[in-house]
MMTF fields as JSON, N, C-alpha, C and O atoms, coordinates in Angstrom:
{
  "mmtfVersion": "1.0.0",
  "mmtfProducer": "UNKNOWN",
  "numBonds": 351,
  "numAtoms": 352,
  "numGroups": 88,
  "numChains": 1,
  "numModels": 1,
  "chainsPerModel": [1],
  "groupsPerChain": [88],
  "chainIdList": ["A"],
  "bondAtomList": [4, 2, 8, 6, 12, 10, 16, 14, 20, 18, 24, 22, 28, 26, 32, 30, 36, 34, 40, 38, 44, 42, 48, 46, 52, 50, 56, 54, 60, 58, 64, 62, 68, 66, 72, 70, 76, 74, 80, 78, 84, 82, 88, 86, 92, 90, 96, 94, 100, 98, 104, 102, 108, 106, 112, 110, 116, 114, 120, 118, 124, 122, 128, 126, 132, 130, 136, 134, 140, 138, 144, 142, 148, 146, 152, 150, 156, 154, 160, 158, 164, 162, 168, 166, 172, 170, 176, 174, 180, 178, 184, 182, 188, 186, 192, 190, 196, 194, 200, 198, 204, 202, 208, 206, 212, 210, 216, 214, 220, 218, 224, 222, 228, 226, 232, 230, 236, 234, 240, 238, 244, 242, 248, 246, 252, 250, 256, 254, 260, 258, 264, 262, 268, 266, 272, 270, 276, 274, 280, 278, 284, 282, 288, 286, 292, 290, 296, 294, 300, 298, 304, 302, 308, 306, 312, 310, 316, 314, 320, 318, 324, 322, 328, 326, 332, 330, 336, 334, 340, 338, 344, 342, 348, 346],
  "bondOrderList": [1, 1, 1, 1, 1, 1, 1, 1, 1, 1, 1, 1, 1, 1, 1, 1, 1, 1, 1, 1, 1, 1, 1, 1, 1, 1, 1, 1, 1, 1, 1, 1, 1, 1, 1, 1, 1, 1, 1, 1, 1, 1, 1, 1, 1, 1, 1, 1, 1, 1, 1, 1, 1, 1, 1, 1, 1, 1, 1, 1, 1, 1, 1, 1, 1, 1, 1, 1, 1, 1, 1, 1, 1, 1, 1, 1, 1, 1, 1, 1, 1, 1, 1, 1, 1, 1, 1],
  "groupList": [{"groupName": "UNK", "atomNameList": ["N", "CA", "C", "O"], "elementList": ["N", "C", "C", "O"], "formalChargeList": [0, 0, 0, 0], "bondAtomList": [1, 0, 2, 1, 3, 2], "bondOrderList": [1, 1, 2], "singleLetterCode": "X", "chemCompType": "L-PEPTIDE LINKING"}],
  "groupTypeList": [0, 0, 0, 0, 0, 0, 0, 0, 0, 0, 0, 0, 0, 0, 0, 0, 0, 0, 0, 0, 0, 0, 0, 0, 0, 0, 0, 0, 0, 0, 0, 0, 0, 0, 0, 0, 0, 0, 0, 0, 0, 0, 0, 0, 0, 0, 0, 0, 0, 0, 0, 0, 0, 0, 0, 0, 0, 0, 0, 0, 0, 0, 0, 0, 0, 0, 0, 0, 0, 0, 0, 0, 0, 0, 0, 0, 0, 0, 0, 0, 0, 0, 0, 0, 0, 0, 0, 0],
  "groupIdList": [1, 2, 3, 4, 5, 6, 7, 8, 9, 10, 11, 12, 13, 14, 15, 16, 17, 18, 19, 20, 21, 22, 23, 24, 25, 26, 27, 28, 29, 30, 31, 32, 33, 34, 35, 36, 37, 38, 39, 40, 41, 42, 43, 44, 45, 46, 47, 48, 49, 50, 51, 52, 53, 54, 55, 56, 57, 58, 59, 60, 61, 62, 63, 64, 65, 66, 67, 68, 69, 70, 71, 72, 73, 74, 75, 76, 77, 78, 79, 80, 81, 82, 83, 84, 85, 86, 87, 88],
  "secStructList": [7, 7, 7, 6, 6, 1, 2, 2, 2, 2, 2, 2, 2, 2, 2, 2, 2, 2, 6, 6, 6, 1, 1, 7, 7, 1, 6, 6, 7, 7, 7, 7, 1, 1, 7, 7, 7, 7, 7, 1, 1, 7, 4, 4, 4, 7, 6, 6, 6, 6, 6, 7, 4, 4, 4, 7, 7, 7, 7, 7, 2, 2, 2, 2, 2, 2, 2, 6, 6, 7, 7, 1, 1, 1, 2, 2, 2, 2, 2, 2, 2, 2, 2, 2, 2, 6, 6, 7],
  "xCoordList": [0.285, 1.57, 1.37, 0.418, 2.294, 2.083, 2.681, 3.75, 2.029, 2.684, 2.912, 2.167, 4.149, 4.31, 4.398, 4.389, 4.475, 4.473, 2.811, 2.503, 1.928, 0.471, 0.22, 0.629, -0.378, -0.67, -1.84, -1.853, -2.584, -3.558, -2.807, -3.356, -1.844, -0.803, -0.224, -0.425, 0.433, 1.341, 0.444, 0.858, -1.045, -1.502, -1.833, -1.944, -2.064, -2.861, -1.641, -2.066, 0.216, 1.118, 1.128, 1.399, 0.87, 0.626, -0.032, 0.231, -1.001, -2.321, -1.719, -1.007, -1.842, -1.182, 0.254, 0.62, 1.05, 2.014, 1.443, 2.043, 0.361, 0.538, -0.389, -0.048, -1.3, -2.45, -1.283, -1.389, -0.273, 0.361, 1.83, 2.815, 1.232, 2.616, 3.669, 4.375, 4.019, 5.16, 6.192, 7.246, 5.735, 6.884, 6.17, 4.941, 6.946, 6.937, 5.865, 5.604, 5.16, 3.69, 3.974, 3.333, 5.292, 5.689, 5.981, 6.849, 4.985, 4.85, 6.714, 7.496, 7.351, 8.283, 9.258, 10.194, 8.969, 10.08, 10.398, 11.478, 9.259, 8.95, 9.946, 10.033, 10.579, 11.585, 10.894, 9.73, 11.482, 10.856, 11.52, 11.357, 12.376, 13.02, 13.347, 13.764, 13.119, 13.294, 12.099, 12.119, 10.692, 9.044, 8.503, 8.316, 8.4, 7.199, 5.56, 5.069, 4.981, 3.49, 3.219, 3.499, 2.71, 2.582, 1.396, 0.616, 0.803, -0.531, -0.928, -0.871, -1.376, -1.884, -2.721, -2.448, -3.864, -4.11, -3.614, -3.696, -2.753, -1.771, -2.63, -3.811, -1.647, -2.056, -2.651, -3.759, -1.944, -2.373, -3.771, -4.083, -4.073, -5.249, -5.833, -6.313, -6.211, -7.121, -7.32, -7.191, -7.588, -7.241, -8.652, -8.846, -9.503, -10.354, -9.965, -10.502, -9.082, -8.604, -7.253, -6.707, -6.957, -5.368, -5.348, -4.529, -6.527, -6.245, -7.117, -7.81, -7.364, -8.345, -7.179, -6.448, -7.224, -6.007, -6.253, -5.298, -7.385, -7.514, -6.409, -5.823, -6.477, -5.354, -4.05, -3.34, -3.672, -2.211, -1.807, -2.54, -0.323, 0.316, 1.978, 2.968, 1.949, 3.672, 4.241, 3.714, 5.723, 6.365, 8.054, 8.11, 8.978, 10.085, 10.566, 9.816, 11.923, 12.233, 12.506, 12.174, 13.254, 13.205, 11.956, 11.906, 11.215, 9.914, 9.6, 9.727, 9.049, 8.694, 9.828, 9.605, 10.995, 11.608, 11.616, 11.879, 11.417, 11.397, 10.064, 10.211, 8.819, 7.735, 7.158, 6.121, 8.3, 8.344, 8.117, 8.389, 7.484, 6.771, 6.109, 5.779, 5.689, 4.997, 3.781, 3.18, 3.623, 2.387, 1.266, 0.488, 0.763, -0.609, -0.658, -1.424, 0.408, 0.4, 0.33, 0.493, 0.189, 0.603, -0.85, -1.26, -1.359, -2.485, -3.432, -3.561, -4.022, -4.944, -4.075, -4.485, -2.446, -1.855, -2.193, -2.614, -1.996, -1.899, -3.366, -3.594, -4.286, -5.285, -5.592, -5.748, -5.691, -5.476, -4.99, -5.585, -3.502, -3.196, -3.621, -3.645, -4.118, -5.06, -6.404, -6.736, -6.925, -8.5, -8.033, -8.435, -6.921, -6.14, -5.869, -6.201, -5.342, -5.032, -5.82, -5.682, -7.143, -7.972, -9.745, -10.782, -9.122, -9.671, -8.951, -9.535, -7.695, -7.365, -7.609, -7.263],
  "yCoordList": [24.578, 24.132, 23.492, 23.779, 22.635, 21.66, 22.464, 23.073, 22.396, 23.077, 22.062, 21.667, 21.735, 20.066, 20.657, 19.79, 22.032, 22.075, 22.613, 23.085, 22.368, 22.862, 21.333, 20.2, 21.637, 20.754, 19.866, 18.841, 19.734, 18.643, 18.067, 17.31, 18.311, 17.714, 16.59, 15.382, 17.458, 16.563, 15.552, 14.402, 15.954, 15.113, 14.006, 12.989, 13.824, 12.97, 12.023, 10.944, 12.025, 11.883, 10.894, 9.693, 11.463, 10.951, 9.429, 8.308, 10.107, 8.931, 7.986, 7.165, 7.902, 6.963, 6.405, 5.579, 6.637, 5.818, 4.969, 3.95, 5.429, 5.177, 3.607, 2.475, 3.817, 2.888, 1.82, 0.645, 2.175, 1.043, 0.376, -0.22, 0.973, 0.756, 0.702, -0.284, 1.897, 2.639, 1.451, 1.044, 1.066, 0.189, 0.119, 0.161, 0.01, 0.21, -0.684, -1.422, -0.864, -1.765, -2.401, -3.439, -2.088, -3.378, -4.344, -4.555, -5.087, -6.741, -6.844, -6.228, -7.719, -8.165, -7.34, -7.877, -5.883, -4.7, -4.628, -5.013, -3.997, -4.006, -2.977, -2.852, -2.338, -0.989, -0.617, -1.007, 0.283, 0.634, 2.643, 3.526, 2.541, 3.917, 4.392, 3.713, 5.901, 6.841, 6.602, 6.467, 6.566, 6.082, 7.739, 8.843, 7.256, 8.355, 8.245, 7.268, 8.801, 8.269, 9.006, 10.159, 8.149, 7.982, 8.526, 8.189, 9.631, 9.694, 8.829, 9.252, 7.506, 6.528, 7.286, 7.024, 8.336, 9.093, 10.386, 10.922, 11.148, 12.004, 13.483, 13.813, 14.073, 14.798, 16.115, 16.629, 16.423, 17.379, 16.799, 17.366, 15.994, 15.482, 15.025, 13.991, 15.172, 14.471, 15.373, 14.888, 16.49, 17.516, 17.103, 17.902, 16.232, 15.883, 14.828, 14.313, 14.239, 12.575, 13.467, 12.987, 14.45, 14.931, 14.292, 13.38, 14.749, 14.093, 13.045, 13.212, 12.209, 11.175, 10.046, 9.888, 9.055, 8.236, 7.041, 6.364, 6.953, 5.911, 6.108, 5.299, 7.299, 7.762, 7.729, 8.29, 7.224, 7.164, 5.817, 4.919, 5.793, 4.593, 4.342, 4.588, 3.949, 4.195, 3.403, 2.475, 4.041, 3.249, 3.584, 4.549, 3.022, 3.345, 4.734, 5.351, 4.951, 5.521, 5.324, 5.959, 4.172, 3.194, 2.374, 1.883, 2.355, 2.244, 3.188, 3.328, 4.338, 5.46, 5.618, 5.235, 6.074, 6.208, 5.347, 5.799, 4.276, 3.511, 3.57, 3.252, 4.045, 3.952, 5.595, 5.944, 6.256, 7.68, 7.583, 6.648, 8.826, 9.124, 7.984, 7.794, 6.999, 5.965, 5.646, 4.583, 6.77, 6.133, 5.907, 5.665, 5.924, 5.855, 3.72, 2.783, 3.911, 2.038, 1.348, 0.14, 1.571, 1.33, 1.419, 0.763, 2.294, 2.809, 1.591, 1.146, 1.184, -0.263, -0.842, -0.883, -1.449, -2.51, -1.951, -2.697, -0.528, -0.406, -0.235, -0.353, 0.084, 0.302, -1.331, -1.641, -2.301, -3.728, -4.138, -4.802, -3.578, -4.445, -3.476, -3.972, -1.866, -1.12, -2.184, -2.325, -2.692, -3.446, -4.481, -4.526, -5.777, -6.874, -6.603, -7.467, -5.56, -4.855, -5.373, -6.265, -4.245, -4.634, -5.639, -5.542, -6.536, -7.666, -8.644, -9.487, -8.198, -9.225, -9.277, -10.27],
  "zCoordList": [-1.547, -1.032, 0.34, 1.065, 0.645, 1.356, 3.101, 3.059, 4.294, 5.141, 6.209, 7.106, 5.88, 6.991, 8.744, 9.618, 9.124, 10.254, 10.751, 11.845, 9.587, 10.052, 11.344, 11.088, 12.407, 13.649, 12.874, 13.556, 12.088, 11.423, 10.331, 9.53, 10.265, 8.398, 10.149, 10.273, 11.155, 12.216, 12.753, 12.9, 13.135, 13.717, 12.945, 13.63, 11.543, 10.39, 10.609, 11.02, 10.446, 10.286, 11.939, 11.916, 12.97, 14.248, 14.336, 14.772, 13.67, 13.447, 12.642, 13.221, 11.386, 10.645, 10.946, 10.108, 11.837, 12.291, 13.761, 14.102, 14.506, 15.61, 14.933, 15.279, 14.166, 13.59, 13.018, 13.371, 12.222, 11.9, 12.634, 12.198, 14.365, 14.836, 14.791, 15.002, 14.468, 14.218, 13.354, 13.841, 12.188, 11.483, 10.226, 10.164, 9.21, 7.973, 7.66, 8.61, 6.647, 5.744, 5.139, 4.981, 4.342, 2.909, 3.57, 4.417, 3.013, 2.747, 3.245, 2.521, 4.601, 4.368, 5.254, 5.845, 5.322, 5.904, 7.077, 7.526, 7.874, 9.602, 9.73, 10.952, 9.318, 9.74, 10.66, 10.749, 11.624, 13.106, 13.246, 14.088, 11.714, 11.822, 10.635, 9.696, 10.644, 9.424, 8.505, 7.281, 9.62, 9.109, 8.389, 8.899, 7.117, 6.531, 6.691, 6.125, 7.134, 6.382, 4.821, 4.494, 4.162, 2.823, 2.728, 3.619, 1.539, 1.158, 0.054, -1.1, 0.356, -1.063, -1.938, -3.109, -1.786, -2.922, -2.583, -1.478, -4.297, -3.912, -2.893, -2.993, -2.05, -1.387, -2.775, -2.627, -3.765, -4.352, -5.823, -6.869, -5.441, -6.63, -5.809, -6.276, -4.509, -3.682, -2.399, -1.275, -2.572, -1.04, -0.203, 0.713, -0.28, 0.933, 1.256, 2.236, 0.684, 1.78, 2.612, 3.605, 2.176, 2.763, 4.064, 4.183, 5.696, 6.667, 6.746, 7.749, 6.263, 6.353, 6.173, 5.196, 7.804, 8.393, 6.945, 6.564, 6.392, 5.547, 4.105, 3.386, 4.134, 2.987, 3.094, 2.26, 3.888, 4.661, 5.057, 5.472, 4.843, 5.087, 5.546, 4.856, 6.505, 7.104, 6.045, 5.43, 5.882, 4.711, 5.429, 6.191, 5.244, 5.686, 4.62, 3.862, 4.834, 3.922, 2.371, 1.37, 2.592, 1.195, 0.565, -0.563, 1.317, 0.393, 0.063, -1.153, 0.781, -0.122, -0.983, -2.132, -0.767, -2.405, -3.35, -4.465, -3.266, -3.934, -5.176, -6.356, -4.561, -5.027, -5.671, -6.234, -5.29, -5.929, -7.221, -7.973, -7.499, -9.49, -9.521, -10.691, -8.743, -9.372, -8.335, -8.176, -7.746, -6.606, -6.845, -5.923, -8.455, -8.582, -8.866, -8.64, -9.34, -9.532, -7.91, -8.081, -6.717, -5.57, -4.772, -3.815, -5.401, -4.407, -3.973, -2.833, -5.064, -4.525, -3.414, -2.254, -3.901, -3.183, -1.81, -0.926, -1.604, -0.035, 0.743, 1.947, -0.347, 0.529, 0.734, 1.915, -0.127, 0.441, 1.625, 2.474, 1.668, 3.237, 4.069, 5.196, 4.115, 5.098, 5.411, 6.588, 4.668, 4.699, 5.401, 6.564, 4.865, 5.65, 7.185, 7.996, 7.558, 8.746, 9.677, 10.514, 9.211, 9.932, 10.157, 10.813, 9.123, 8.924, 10.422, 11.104, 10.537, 11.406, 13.337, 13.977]
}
C-alpha cells in the first residue's frame, strides 16, 4: 500500500515537479495548478522505479484523469517527451 505521506514517496513527487517546472507535460497544456506527478511505470508492477525521477511525470489534474485505467498505452509517449526534455 501506497504511503503518500512517507518523506521519499514526497521527495520523488518534489523532484519530478521541480524537473518539469512545475507545469503540466501534455503536449499543449502548461497548467501551472492542481499538478500530480504521474508514475509512467505503474507504482505497484514496478516497485524499483517507485522513486526513480525517470519514472515520473507532472501531469495536471485532467490529464491524469484522463489517462486513468489506461496508463500502460501512455508510458512510451511520456518517457519520449522525458528524453525530448532533455535533449533540449
Amino acid at each position: 500500500m501506497r504511503n503518500y505521506r512517507d518523506p521519499q514517496y514526497i521527495q520523488w513527487r518534489k523532484d519530478v515537479r521541480k524537473r518539469d517546472h512545475n507545469c503540466c507535460q501534455w503536449p499543449g497544456c502548461n497548467k501551472k495548478t492542481k499538478l500530480q506527478a504521474h508514475h509512467i511505470q505503474k507504482w505497484s508492477d514496478f516497485p524499483g522505479l517507485r522513486y526513480h525521477i525517470d519514472n515520473g511525470i507532472t501531469l495536471c489534474k485532467d490529464h491524469h484523469n484522463m489517462i486513468k485505467d489506461n496508463e500502460e498505452n501512455y508510458s512510451g509517449f511520456f518517457f519520449k517527451l522525458i528524453l525530448n526534455k532533455r535533449g533540449k
